[in-house]
N, C-alpha and C positions, 0 to 999 in steps of 0.2 A: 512512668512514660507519659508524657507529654501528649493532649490530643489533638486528634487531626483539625485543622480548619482548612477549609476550600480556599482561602485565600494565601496557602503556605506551597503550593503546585503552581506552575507552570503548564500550561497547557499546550499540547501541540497536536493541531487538527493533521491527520496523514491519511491522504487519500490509496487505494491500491488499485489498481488500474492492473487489466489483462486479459485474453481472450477466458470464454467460457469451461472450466475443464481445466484449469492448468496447478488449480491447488489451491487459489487465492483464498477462500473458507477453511480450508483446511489450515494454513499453515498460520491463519490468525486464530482459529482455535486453539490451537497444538501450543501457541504461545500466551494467548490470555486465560483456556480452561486446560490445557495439559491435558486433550482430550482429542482423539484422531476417527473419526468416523471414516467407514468403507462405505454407507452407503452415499451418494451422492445425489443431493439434494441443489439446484439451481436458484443460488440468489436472486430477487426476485426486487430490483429494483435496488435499494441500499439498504444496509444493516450497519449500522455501528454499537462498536463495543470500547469500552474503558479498560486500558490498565495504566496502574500506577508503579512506577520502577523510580529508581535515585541515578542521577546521573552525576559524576564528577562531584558525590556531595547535594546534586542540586534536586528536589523533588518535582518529580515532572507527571503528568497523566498522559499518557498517549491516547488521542478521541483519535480509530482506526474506522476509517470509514472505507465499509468492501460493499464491491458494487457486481454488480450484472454485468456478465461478460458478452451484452451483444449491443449491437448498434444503439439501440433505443435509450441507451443508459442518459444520452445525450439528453432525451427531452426531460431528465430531472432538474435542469437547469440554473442559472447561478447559487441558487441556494448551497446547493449537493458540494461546489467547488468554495464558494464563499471561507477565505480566513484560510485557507489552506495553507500547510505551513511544510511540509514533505508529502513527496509522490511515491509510490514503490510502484515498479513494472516488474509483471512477475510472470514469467512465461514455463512451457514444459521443455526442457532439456532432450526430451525425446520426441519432442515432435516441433518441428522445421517451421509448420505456420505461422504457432503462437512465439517465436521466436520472430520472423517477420512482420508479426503483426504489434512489434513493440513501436515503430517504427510511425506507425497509424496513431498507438496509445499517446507515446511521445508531443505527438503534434496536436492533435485535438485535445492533452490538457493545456498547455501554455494556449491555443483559439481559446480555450471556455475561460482561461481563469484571466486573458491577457496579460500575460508576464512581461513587464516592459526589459528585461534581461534573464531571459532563460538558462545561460551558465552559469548565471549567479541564484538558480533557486534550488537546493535538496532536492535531487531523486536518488536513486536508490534501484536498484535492478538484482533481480533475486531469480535465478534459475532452478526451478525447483524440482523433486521428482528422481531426485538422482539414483533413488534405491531402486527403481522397477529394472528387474532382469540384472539386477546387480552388473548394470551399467552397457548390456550387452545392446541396449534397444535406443542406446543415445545417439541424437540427430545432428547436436550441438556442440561443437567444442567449447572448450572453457576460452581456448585462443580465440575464437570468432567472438566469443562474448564480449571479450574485452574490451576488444577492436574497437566494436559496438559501442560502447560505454566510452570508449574515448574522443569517439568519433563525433557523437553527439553534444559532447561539450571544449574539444580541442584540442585534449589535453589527456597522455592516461595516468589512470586515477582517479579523474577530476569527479567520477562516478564511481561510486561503492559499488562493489560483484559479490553478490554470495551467493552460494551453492550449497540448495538444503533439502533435505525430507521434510516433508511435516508429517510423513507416516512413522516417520524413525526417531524422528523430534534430532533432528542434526542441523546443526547451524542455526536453528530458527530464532530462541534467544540472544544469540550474538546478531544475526540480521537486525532485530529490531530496534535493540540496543546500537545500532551503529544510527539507523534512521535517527533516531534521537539527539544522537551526539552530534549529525549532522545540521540537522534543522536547530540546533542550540549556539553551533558554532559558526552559522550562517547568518546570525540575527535573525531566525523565523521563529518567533516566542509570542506569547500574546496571555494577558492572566485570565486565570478561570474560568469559564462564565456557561452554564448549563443552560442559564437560559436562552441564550442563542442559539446551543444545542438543540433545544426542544423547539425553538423556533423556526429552526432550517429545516428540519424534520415533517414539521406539519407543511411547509411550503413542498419539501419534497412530494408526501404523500399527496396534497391537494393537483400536484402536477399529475398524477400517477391514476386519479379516478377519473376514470370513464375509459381505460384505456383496458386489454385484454394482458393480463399476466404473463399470457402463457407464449 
Protein backbone atom coordinates (compact mmCIF):
# COMPACT_ATOMS: atom_id res chain seq x y z
CA UNK A 1 0.00 0.00 0.00
CA UNK A 2 1.04 3.14 -1.17
CA UNK A 3 1.52 6.23 1.49
CA UNK A 4 -0.40 8.88 2.28
CA UNK A 5 0.86 12.49 1.11
CA UNK A 6 -1.20 15.65 1.87
CA UNK A 7 -0.87 16.76 -1.48
CA UNK A 8 -2.96 13.46 -2.81
CA UNK A 9 -6.52 15.10 -1.06
CA UNK A 10 -8.57 17.53 -2.05
CA UNK A 11 -9.78 19.63 0.49
CA UNK A 12 -13.15 21.09 1.16
CA UNK A 13 -13.82 23.54 3.93
CA UNK A 14 -17.87 22.81 4.99
CA UNK A 15 -19.36 25.17 7.21
CA UNK A 16 -22.56 23.89 9.43
CA UNK A 17 -24.75 26.47 10.38
CA UNK A 18 -28.03 26.24 12.83
CA UNK A 19 -29.79 27.20 15.84
CA UNK A 20 -28.41 25.84 19.24
CA UNK A 21 -29.78 22.38 20.25
CA UNK A 22 -30.57 20.99 16.91
CA UNK A 23 -27.91 18.24 16.57
CA UNK A 24 -25.18 20.10 14.72
CA UNK A 25 -22.25 18.24 17.17
CA UNK A 26 -23.91 15.47 17.29
CA UNK A 27 -24.44 14.48 13.98
CA UNK A 28 -20.65 15.55 12.95
CA UNK A 29 -19.60 13.24 15.58
CA UNK A 30 -21.71 10.28 14.91
CA UNK A 31 -20.03 10.68 11.25
CA UNK A 32 -16.35 11.55 12.04
CA UNK A 33 -15.95 9.31 15.70
CA UNK A 34 -19.03 6.98 15.26
CA UNK A 35 -19.76 8.19 18.70
CA UNK A 36 -23.24 9.74 19.89
CA UNK A 37 -23.31 11.57 23.18
CA UNK A 38 -26.65 12.15 25.47
CA UNK A 39 -25.02 14.58 27.36
CA UNK A 40 -25.24 17.96 25.72
CA UNK A 41 -22.48 20.18 25.84
CA UNK A 42 -22.78 23.87 23.92
CA UNK A 43 -20.27 24.56 21.17
CA UNK A 44 -18.49 27.33 22.26
CA UNK A 45 -17.51 29.50 19.40
CA UNK A 46 -16.00 26.88 16.60
CA UNK A 47 -14.54 23.38 16.49
CA UNK A 48 -13.33 21.70 13.65
CA UNK A 49 -12.69 18.28 12.73
CA UNK A 50 -11.10 16.24 9.66
CA UNK A 51 -12.38 13.41 7.82
CA UNK A 52 -10.98 11.80 5.03
CA UNK A 53 -13.58 9.68 2.51
CA UNK A 54 -12.99 8.83 -1.53
CA UNK A 55 -15.23 10.31 -3.61
CA UNK A 56 -16.06 9.04 -7.25
CA UNK A 57 -12.44 7.55 -6.96
CA UNK A 58 -11.28 11.00 -5.82
CA UNK A 59 -9.52 11.51 -2.34
CA UNK A 60 -11.05 14.33 -0.41
CA UNK A 61 -10.76 15.62 3.35
CA UNK A 62 -13.75 17.16 4.66
CA UNK A 63 -12.38 20.34 7.18
CA UNK A 64 -16.20 20.42 8.97
CA UNK A 65 -16.29 23.55 10.61
CA UNK A 66 -19.42 23.40 13.53
CA UNK A 67 -20.18 26.46 15.08
CA UNK A 68 -22.17 27.99 18.07
CA UNK A 69 -25.71 28.15 17.54
CA UNK A 70 -26.34 31.72 18.70
CA UNK A 71 -26.07 35.12 17.41
CA UNK A 72 -22.59 36.02 18.44
CA UNK A 73 -21.07 33.28 16.17
CA UNK A 74 -21.05 36.32 13.87
CA UNK A 75 -18.26 38.25 15.50
CA UNK A 76 -15.72 35.23 14.65
CA UNK A 77 -15.43 36.94 11.57
CA UNK A 78 -14.08 36.36 7.93
CA UNK A 79 -11.56 34.07 9.03
CA UNK A 80 -14.33 31.32 10.43
CA UNK A 81 -16.14 31.74 6.73
CA UNK A 82 -12.83 32.27 4.66
CA UNK A 83 -12.43 29.46 1.60
CA UNK A 84 -15.62 28.01 2.40
CA UNK A 85 -16.60 25.57 -0.05
CA UNK A 86 -20.16 23.93 1.25
CA UNK A 87 -22.85 25.07 3.92
CA UNK A 88 -24.91 22.49 5.75
CA UNK A 89 -28.16 24.05 7.58
CA UNK A 90 -29.27 21.75 9.82
CA UNK A 91 -32.23 22.31 11.85
CA UNK A 92 -34.71 19.95 14.40
CA UNK A 93 -37.59 18.35 12.64
CA UNK A 94 -39.46 18.66 15.69
CA UNK A 95 -39.24 21.90 16.56
CA UNK A 96 -40.91 24.83 14.15
CA UNK A 97 -38.09 27.50 15.24
CA UNK A 98 -34.96 26.01 14.38
CA UNK A 99 -36.78 25.13 11.06
CA UNK A 100 -37.54 29.05 10.60
CA UNK A 101 -34.47 30.07 11.71
CA UNK A 102 -32.89 28.42 8.57
CA UNK A 103 -34.10 31.19 6.71
CA UNK A 104 -31.72 33.88 9.15
CA UNK A 105 -28.76 31.04 8.69
CA UNK A 106 -29.33 31.07 5.04
CA UNK A 107 -28.84 34.79 4.73
CA UNK A 108 -26.22 35.84 7.11
CA UNK A 109 -23.85 33.19 5.47
CA UNK A 110 -23.84 34.44 1.75
CA UNK A 111 -23.75 38.73 3.97
CA UNK A 112 -20.47 37.13 5.70
CA UNK A 113 -18.94 35.20 2.91
CA UNK A 114 -20.34 37.60 -0.05
CA UNK A 115 -21.34 35.06 -2.50
CA UNK A 116 -21.55 37.08 -5.81
CA UNK A 117 -24.24 33.96 -6.93
CA UNK A 118 -25.77 32.22 -4.26
CA UNK A 119 -27.69 29.44 -6.46
CA UNK A 120 -24.55 28.61 -7.69
CA UNK A 121 -22.76 27.77 -4.10
CA UNK A 122 -23.39 24.01 -2.18
CA UNK A 123 -25.69 24.03 0.66
CA UNK A 124 -27.10 21.25 1.90
CA UNK A 125 -30.00 21.30 4.48
CA UNK A 126 -30.21 18.39 6.86
CA UNK A 127 -33.35 17.92 9.22
CA UNK A 128 -32.24 15.99 11.95
CA UNK A 129 -33.67 14.28 14.96
CA UNK A 130 -36.18 12.30 13.29
CA UNK A 131 -36.01 9.17 15.99
CA UNK A 132 -37.37 11.37 19.20
CA UNK A 133 -40.93 9.84 19.95
CA UNK A 134 -40.43 7.67 17.01
CA UNK A 135 -41.82 10.59 14.91
CA UNK A 136 -44.74 11.37 17.10
CA UNK A 137 -43.37 14.94 18.35
CA UNK A 138 -42.48 16.22 14.55
CA UNK A 139 -43.14 19.85 13.88
CA UNK A 140 -41.92 19.64 10.27
CA UNK A 141 -42.89 17.90 7.35
CA UNK A 142 -40.65 16.55 4.89
CA UNK A 143 -43.18 18.53 2.19
CA UNK A 144 -42.44 21.91 3.89
CA UNK A 145 -38.82 20.98 3.74
CA UNK A 146 -38.65 20.73 0.42
CA UNK A 147 -40.54 23.62 -0.58
CA UNK A 148 -38.01 25.28 1.60
CA UNK A 149 -34.85 24.00 -0.23
CA UNK A 150 -36.45 24.85 -3.45
CA UNK A 151 -37.50 27.88 -2.82
CA UNK A 152 -34.33 29.33 -1.81
CA UNK A 153 -32.60 28.46 -4.99
CA UNK A 154 -35.60 28.28 -7.70
CA UNK A 155 -35.56 25.30 -8.41
CA UNK A 156 -36.55 21.57 -6.63
CA UNK A 157 -33.77 19.77 -5.98
CA UNK A 158 -31.47 22.36 -6.62
CA UNK A 159 -30.69 21.74 -2.69
CA UNK A 160 -29.93 18.44 -1.11
CA UNK A 161 -32.70 17.28 1.83
CA UNK A 162 -31.75 14.66 4.33
CA UNK A 163 -33.43 13.33 7.06
CA UNK A 164 -31.24 11.71 9.79
CA UNK A 165 -30.51 10.80 13.49
CA UNK A 166 -27.31 11.23 14.55
CA UNK A 167 -28.54 9.27 17.81
CA UNK A 168 -29.40 6.31 15.41
CA UNK A 169 -26.53 7.13 13.00
CA UNK A 170 -29.36 7.04 9.95
CA UNK A 171 -28.64 8.98 6.95
CA UNK A 172 -25.75 10.81 8.38
CA UNK A 173 -22.82 9.10 6.23
CA UNK A 174 -24.95 9.46 3.14
CA UNK A 175 -25.68 13.39 4.25
CA UNK A 176 -22.06 13.93 4.30
CA UNK A 177 -21.08 12.09 1.45
CA UNK A 178 -23.55 13.96 -0.70
CA UNK A 179 -22.09 17.49 0.85
CA UNK A 180 -19.09 16.39 -0.80
CA UNK A 181 -20.08 15.29 -4.15
CA UNK A 182 -21.80 18.38 -4.16
CA UNK A 183 -19.14 21.01 -3.50
CA UNK A 184 -16.90 18.66 -6.08
CA UNK A 185 -19.38 18.87 -8.75
CA UNK A 186 -19.94 22.64 -8.24
CA UNK A 187 -16.15 23.48 -8.75
CA UNK A 188 -15.78 24.42 -4.87
CA UNK A 189 -12.25 22.48 -4.51
CA UNK A 190 -9.16 24.16 -3.33
CA UNK A 191 -5.58 21.67 -2.39
CA UNK A 192 -4.63 21.08 0.93
CA UNK A 193 -3.22 23.48 3.08
CA UNK A 194 -3.40 22.97 7.14
CA UNK A 195 -1.73 25.75 7.34
CA UNK A 196 -4.51 28.08 6.71
CA UNK A 197 -6.25 25.92 8.75
CA UNK A 198 -4.27 26.78 11.72
CA UNK A 199 -4.19 30.15 10.55
CA UNK A 200 -7.90 30.90 10.62
CA UNK A 201 -8.10 29.32 13.80
CA UNK A 202 -5.85 31.52 15.79
CA UNK A 203 -7.62 34.69 14.00
CA UNK A 204 -10.82 32.92 15.21
CA UNK A 205 -9.67 32.47 18.83
CA UNK A 206 -7.92 35.98 18.88
CA UNK A 207 -11.46 37.37 17.89
CA UNK A 208 -12.95 35.34 20.73
CA UNK A 209 -10.74 36.78 23.93
CA UNK A 210 -11.90 39.27 26.00
CA UNK A 211 -15.32 38.09 25.27
CA UNK A 212 -17.60 36.05 28.02
CA UNK A 213 -18.10 32.16 26.74
CA UNK A 214 -20.98 31.60 28.27
Amino acid sequence: MSSYTPSQDTLLKVIVLGDSGVGKTSLINTYVHKKFKLQFKPTIGADVVAKKLQVDGKKVSLQIWDTAGQERFQSLGPAFFRGADACVLVYDVNVQKSFDSLQTWHHEFIKQTDISDPTKFPFVVIGNKIDLDNGASRAVTTKRAKEWCASIEGEPDAVPYFETSAKENVNVDEAFLDIAKVALSKGHAQDIYYESMVGSLSEIEEAQSGGCPC
